[in-house]
C-alpha positions as CSV (number, residue, x, y, z in Angstrom):
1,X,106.9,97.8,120.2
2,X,105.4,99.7,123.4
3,X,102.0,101.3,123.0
4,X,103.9,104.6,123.4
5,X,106.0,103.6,120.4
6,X,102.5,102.6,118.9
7,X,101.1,106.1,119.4
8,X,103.5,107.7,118.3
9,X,103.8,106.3,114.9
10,X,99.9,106.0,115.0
11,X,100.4,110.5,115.3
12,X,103.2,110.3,112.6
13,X,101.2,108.8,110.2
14,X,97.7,110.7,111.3
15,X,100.0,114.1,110.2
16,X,100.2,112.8,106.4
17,X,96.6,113.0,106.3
18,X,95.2,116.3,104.6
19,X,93.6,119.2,107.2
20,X,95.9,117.6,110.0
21,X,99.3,118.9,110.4
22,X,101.9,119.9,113.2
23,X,103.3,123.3,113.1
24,X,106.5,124.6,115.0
25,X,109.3,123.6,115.3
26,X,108.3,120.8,118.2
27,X,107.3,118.2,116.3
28,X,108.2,115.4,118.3
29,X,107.0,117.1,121.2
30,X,103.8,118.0,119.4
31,X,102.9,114.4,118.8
32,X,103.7,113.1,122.4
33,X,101.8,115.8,123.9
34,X,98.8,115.2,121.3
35,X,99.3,111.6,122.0
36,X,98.7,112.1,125.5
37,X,95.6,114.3,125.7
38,X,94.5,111.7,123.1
39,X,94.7,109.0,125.4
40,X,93.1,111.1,128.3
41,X,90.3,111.8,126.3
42,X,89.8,107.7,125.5
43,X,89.8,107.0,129.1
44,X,87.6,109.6,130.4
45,X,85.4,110.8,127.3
46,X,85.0,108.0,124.9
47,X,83.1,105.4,126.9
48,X,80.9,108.1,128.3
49,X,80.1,108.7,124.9
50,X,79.9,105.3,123.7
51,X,77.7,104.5,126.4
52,X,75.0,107.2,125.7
53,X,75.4,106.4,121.5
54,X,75.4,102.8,121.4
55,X,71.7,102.9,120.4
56,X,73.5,104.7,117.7
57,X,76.8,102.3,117.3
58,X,74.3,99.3,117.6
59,X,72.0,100.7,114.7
60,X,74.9,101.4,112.6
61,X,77.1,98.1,113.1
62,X,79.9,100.1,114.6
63,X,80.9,103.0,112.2
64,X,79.8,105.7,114.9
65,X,82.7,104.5,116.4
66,X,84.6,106.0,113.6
67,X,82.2,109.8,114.3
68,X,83.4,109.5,117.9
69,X,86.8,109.0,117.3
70,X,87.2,111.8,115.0
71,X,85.2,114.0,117.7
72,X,87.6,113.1,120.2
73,X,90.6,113.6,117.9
74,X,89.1,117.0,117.4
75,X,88.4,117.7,120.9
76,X,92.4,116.9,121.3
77,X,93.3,119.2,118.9
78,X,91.6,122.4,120.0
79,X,93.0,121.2,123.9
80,X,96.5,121.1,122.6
81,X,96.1,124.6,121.0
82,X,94.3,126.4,123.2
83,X,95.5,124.6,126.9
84,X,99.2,123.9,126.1
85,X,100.1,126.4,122.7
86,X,101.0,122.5,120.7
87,X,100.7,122.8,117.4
88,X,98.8,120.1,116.4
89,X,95.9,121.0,114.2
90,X,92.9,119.6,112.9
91,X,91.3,121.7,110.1
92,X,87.6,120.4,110.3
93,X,85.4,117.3,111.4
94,X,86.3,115.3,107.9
95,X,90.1,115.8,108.6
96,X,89.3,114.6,111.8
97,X,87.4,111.1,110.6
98,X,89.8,110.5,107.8
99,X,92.5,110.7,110.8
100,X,90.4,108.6,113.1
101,X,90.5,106.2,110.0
102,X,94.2,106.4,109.8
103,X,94.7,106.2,113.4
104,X,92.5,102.5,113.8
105,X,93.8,101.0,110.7
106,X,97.5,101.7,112.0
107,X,96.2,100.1,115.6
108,X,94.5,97.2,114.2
109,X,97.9,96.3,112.2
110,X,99.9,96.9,114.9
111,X,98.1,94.9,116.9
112,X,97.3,91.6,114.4
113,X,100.7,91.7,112.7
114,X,103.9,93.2,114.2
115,X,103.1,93.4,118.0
116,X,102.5,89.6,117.7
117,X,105.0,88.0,119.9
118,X,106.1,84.0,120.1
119,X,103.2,83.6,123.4
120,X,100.4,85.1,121.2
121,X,100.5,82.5,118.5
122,X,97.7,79.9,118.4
123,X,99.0,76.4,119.8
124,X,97.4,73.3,117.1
């Protein structure tokens, strides 16, 4: 699976979660644009914030990762509404840090168990 195919059941499964939804009749559409602003805002935003927090991320053993993630899965929310009309919304911060949850949990099984391919296994 591509990480495009990985975003975008990463986004499919993020919309089950209460306070996020996509509305209109674009879903599809909805999700890849969300995906992409998503993965803007990782490459530009997050390590600028994970930079000035990780006094923060190191005092907390990680889990303000999970606050940062859910800021920049808001952040992508009110850009798809307000820049490009997508309707992909997230109701409130705690929608947006269960989703951020969601979102790494889905990653971090893609990654360990189904992207696994016959060169990533571990030679005895």
């Amino acid at each position: 699976m591509t990480s495009t195919g990985r975003m975008i059941l990463s986004w499919l499964i993020t919309a089950a979660v209460p306070g996020i939804s996509v509305s209109g009749s674009e879903g599809l559409a909805a999700v890849l644009v969300m995906a992409a602003i998503l993965g803007v805002l990782n490459v530009l935003v997050k390590p600028v914030l994970s930079f000035l927090s990780c006094g923060l991320i190191v005092l907390t053993m990680g889990l303000f990762l999970i606050v940062i993630n859910a800021l920049s899965l808001w952040l992508a929310s009110w850009i798809a509404q307000n820049w490009f009309s997508i309707g992909f919304v997230v109701d409130g911060f705690w929608p947006a840090v269960w989703g951020s949850i969601v979102v790494s949990l889905v990653s971090f099984f893609l990654s360990t168990v189904l992207l696994k391919g016959p060169g990533d296994r571990q030679r005895a």
